[in-house]
VMD Tcl script that draws the C-alpha trace (Angstrom):
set ca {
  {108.42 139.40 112.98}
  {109.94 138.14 109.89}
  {107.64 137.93 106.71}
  {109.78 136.63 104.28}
  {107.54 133.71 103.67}
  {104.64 136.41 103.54}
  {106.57 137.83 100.10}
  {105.24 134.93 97.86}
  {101.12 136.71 98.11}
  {100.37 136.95 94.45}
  {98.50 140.19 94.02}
  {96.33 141.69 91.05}
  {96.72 138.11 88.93}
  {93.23 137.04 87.52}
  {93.15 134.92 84.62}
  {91.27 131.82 83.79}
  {92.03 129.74 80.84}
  {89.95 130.11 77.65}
  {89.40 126.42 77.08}
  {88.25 125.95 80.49}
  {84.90 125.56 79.51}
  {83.58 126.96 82.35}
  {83.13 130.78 81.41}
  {81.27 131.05 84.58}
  {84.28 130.72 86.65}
  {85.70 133.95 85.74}
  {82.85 135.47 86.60}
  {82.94 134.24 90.12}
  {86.85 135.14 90.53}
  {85.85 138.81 89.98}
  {82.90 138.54 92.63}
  {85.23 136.90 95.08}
  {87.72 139.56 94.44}
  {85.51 142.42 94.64}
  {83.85 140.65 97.67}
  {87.33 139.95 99.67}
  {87.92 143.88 99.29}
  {84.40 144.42 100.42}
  {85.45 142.24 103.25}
  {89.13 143.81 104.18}
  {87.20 147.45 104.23}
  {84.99 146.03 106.65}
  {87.02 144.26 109.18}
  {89.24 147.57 109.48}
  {86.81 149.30 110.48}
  {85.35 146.53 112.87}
  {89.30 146.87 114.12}
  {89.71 150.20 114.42}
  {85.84 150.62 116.36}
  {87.70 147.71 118.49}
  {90.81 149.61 119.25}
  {88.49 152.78 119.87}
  {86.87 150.79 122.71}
  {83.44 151.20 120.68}
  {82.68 148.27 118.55}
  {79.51 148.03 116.72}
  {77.15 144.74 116.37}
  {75.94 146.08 113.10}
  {79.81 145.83 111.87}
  {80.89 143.04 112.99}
  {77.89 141.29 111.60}
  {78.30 142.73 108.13}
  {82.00 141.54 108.49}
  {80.51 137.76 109.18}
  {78.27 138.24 106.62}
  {80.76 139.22 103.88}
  {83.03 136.39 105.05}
  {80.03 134.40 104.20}
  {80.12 135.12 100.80}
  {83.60 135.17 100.61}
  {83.75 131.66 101.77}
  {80.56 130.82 99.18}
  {82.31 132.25 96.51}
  {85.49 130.41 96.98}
  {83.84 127.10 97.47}
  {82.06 127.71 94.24}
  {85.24 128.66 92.14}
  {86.43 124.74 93.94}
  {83.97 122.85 92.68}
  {83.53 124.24 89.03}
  {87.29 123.23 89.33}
  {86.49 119.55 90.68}
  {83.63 119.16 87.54}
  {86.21 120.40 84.85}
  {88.75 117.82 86.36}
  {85.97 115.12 86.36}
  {84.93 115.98 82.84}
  {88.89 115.72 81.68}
  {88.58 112.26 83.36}
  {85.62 110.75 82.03}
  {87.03 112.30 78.08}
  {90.44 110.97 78.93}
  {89.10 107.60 79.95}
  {86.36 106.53 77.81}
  {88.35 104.01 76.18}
  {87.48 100.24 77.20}
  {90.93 98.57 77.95}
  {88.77 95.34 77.87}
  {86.03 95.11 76.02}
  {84.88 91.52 76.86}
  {85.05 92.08 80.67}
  {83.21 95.28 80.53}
  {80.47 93.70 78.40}
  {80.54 90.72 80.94}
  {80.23 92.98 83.89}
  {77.51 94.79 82.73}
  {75.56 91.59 81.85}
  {76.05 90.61 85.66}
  {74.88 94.17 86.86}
  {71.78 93.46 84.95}
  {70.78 90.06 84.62}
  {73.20 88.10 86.51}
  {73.29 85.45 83.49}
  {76.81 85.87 82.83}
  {78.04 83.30 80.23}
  {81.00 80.99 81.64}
  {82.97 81.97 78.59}
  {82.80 85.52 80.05}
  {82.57 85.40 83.24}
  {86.53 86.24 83.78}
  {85.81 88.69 86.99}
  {84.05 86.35 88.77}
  {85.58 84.80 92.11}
  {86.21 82.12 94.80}
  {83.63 84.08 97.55}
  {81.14 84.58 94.94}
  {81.99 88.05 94.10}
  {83.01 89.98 91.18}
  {85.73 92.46 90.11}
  {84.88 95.47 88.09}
  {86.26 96.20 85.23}
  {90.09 97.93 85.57}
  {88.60 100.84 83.76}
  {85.63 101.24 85.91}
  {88.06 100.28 88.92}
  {90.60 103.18 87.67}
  {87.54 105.74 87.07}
  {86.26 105.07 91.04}
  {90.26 105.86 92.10}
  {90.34 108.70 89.95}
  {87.12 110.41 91.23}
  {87.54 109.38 94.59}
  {91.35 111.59 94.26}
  {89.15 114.41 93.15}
  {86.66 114.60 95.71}
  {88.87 113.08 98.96}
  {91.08 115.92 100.09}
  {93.88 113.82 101.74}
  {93.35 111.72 98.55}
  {94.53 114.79 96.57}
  {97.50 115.91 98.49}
  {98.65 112.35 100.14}
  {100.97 109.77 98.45}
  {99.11 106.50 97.09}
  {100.68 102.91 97.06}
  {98.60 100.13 95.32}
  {99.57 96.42 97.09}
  {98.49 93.11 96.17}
  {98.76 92.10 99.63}
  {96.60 92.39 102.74}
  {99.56 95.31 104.35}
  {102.68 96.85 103.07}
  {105.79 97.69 105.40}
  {108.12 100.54 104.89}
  {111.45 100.44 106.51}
  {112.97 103.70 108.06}
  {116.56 104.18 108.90}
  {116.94 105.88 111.80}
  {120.28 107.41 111.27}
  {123.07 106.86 114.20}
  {125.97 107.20 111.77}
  {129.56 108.30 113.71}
  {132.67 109.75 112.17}
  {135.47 111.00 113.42}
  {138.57 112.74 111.98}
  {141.76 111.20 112.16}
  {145.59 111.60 111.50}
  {147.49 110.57 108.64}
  {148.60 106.82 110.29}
  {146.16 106.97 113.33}
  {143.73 103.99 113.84}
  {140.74 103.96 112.40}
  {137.97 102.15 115.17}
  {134.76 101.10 114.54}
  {132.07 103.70 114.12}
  {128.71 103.50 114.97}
  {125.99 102.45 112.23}
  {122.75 103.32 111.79}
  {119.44 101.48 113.20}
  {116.75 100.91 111.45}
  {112.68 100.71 112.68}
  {109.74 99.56 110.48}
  {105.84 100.15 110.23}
  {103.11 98.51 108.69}
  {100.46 99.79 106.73}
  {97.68 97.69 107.46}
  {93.96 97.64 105.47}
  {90.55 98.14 106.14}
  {87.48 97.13 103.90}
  {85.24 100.07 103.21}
  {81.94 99.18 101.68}
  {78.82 100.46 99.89}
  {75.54 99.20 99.14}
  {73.62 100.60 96.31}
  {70.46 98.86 95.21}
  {68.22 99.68 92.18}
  {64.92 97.63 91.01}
  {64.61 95.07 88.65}
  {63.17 97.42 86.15}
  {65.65 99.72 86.33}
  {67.91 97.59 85.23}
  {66.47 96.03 82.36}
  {65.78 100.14 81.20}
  {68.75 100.10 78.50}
  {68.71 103.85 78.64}
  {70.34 103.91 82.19}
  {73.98 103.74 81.98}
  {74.46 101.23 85.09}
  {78.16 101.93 85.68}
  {78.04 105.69 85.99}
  {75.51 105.20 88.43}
  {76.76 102.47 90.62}
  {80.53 104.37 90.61}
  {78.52 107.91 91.73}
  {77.29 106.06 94.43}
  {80.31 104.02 95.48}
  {82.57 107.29 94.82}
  {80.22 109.90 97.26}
  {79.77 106.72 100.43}
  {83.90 106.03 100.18}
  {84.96 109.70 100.09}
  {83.23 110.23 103.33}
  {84.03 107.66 104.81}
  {87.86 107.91 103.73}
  {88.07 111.20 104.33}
  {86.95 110.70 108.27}
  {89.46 107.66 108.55}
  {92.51 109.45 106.78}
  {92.11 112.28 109.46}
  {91.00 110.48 113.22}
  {90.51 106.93 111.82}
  {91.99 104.58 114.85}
  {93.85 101.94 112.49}
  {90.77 99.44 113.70}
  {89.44 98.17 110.02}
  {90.14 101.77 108.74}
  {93.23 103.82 108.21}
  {95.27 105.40 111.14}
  {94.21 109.00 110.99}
  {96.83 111.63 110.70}
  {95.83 113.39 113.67}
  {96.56 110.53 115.75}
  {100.28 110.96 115.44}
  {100.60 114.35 116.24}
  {102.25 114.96 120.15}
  {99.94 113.26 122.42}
  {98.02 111.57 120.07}
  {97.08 107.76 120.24}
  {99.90 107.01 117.67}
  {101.98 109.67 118.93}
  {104.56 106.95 120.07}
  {104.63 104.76 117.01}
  {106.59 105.86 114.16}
  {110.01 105.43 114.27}
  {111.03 109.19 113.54}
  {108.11 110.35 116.91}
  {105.36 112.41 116.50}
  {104.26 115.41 114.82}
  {105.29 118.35 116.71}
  {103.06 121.07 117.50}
  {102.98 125.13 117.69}
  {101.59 127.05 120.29}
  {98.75 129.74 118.76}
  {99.99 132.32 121.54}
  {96.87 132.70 122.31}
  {95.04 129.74 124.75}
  {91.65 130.11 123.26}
  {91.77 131.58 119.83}
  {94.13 131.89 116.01}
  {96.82 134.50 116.25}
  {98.71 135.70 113.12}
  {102.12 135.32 114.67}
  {101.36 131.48 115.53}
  {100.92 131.01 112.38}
  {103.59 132.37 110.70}
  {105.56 130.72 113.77}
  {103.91 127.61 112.34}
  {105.40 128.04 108.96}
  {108.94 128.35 110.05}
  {108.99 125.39 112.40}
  {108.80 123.69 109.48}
  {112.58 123.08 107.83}
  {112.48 124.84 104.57}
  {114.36 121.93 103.05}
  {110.17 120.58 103.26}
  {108.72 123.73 102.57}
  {108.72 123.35 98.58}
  {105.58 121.69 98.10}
  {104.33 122.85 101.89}
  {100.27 123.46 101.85}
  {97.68 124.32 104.94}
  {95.32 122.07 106.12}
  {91.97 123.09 108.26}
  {88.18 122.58 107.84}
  {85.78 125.93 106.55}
  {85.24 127.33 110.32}
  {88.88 127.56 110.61}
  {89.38 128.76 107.13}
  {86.88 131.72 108.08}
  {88.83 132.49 111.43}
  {92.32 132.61 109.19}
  {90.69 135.00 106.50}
  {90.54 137.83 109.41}
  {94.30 137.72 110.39}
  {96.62 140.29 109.24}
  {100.81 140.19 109.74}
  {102.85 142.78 111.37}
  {102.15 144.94 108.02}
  {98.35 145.21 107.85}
  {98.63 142.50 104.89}
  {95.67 139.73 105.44}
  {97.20 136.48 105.44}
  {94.96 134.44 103.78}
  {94.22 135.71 99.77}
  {91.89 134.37 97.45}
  {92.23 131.78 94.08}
  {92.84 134.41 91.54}
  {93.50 132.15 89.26}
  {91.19 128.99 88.12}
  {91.91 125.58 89.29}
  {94.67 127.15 92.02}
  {93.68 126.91 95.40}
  {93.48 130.04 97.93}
  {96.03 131.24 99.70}
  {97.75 131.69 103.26}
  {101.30 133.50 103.81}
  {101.48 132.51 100.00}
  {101.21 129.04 101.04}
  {98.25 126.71 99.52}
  {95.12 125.68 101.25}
  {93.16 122.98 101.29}
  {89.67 122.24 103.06}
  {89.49 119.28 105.26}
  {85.96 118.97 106.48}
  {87.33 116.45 109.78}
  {90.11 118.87 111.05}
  {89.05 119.65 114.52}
  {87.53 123.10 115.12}
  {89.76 126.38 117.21}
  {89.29 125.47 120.68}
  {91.44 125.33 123.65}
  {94.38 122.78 123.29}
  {92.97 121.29 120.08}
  {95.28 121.36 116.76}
  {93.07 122.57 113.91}
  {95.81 123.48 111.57}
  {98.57 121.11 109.87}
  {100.96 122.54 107.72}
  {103.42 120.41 105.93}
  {104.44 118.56 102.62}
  {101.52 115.86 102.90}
  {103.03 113.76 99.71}
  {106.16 112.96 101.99}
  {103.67 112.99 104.98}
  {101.00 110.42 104.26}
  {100.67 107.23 102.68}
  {97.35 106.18 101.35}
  {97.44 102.03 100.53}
  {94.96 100.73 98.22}
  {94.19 97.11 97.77}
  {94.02 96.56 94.10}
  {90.77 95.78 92.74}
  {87.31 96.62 93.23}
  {84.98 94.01 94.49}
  {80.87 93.59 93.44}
  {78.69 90.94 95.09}
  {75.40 91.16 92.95}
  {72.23 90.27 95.61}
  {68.72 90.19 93.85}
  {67.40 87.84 97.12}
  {67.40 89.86 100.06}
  {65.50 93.59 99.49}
  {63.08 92.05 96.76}
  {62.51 93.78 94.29}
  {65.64 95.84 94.71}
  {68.86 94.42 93.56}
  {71.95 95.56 95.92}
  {75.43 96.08 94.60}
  {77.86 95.11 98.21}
  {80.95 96.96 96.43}
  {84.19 96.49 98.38}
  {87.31 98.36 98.46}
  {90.38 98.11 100.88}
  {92.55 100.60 101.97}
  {94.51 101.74 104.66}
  {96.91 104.55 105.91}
  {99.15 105.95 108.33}
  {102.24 108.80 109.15}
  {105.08 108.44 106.40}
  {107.14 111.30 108.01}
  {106.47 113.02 110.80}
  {109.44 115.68 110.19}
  {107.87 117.03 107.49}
  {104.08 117.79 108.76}
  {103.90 120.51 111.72}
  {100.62 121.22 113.54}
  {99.45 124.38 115.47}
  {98.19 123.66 118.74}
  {95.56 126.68 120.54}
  {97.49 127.37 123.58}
  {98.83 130.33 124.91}
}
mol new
graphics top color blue
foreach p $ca { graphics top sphere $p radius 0.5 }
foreach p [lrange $ca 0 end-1] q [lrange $ca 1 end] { graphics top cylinder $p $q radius 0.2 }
display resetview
């Protein structure tokens, strides 16, 4: 088996940087390394008890328990990296871009007695546009805590769909002699796909009394809400959504998928595990080099936790695990030196399914946001709550299916 792509496994690095401000991170690095060797020790002896023909319960459940932690550990070190990022973005982007639109906005959110002379978000349906800052901070967050948000491309459109043409190649040349004819070669073809939108919507509400309490700070509260409902729901679409009022999920266009037919480059192929109910180490390193390396540059794993946990017990032809943990803050973990990141939708191992896609998703994906944020203010219909209807559209679908590869659990 070749391993070269095994070779980029950093080893021994921890480090986290001093103005972090989260001291507590390093802290957890050295219990996730000290619990990953914990772990290692462990699962050779549950393989060598396996090989012996006498495997023990009590080891193998001290295994699953220390994978556990490991897992706990990691996900920890994750999201003190997800509140650093979010506290660079709320310093970075304190500054009101418009001061008389914020102030108008936040009369609306509280009193609905917007003056005419401010009232510049209102519109035609009766609704009204946040603020482009408060906008921007939603998109921002919503990068930071959507996983396909963070590693997909994003195209903003003023229009209800964007289309993207591809050229399907079909190019001919020939050679020829110095005063030989030169026919007509073939050209190229070219196919198209549109990237239609969906509205996704939350609907916050908050009393009367809350609102008139100057001490609450009404946006940070209504874009916490708006931010947790649309990652989850985003997150769901931009994996299995069906394209109907939602995104077309990316699992949709891999071979035999409902979309499987529909981009003009074909599906995303898929790997066979070699094994027809379980991971193997050599499908996944057969995984990685199905891939062309010309796509392999910014190349990352895709899978949900329970997957994740099956991966961290794999070794290579070498006794090297393949999966290795962040050893160094705000870097993700590890597989065959390749990135991971945690995709709560991915389907679960099971026979025939595809819980792994491995690819560069910024050439792969294309997230399309409609511009603009949308709040309908409704004090009439939960009495005495006040609801916030907040709107956002957005849509999504394959970009390239050559450079996304998916590992199928078959034998």
């Amino acid at each position: 088996m070749n391993t070269h792509a095994l070779s980029r496994i950093p080893r021994g690095i921890v480090a986290v940087r001093a103005d972090s401000g989260a001291p507590d991170v390093k802290a957890t690095i050295e219990a996730l390394n000290k619990a990953f060797t914990d772990f290692k020790a462990e699962n050779d002896k549950r393989i060598d008890a396996v090989k012996a023909g006498a495997a023990s319960s009590d080891v193998t459940a001290k295994v699953e328990a220390i994978n556990a932690e490991v897992t706990k550990l990691q996900s920890a070190i994750d999201d003190a990296n997800l509140k650093i990022a979010a506290a660079q973005l709320s310093s970075n982007g304190s500054q009101v871009k418009d001061k008389e639109y914020t102030e108008a906005f936040r009369a609306h959110m509280k009193r609905g007695d917007v003056q005419a002379s401010l009232n510049k978000g209102a519109s035609d349906q009766g609704g009204y546009l946040a603020p482009v800052e408060w906008d921007r901070s939603i998109t921002d967050k919503l990068v930071l805590v959507s996983p396909m948000r963070q590693i997909a491309s994003v195209q903003s459109i003023s229009s209800n769909g964007f289309s993207k043409l591809f050229n399907k190649r079909g190019t001919a040349s020939g050679w020829v002699g110095e005063a030989a004819a030169r026919t007509e070669t073939a050209t190229p073809t070219f196919g198209s796909l549109t990237y239609a939108t969906g509205e996704i919507y939350a609907n916050p509400s908050a009393t009367q009394q809350m609102l008139d309490d100057s001490a609450v700070y009404l946006e940070s509260w209504l874009a916490g809400e708006v931010e947790t409902e649309f990652a989850y729901q985003e997150g769901l679409a931009f994996v299995s959504g069906n394209g109907t009022n939602k995104p077309n999920g990316i699992m949709t266009y891999i071979t035999g998928g409902a979309n499987a037919a529909v981009h003009p480059y074909g599906a995303i192929t898929l790997t066979n595990s070699g094994d027809a109910a379980l991971l193997k180490a050599d499908g996944i390193v057969s995984l990685i080099y199905s891939l062309p390396s010309a796509f392999t540059g910014n190349a990352r794993f895709i899978m949900n936790r329970a997957t994740l946990a099956a991966v961290r017990l794999l070794k290579d032809g070498q006794g090297n695990y393949l999966w290795q943990p962040s050893y160094v803050a705000g870097q993700p973990s590890t597989i065959a030196g390749f990135p991971v990141t945690e995709v709560p939708d991915m389907p679960n191992v099971a026979a025939n399914a595809c819980p792994i896609l491995f690819g560069d998703f910024k050439r792969g994906y294309l997230v399309v946001d409609r511009t603009g944020v949308r709040v309908l203010r409704d004090p009439f219909t939960n009495k005495p709550y006040v609801s916030f209807y907040t709107t956002k559209r957005v849509g999504g679908g394959l970009l390239n299916p050559e450079v996304i590869k998916g590992l199928k659990i078959s034998a």
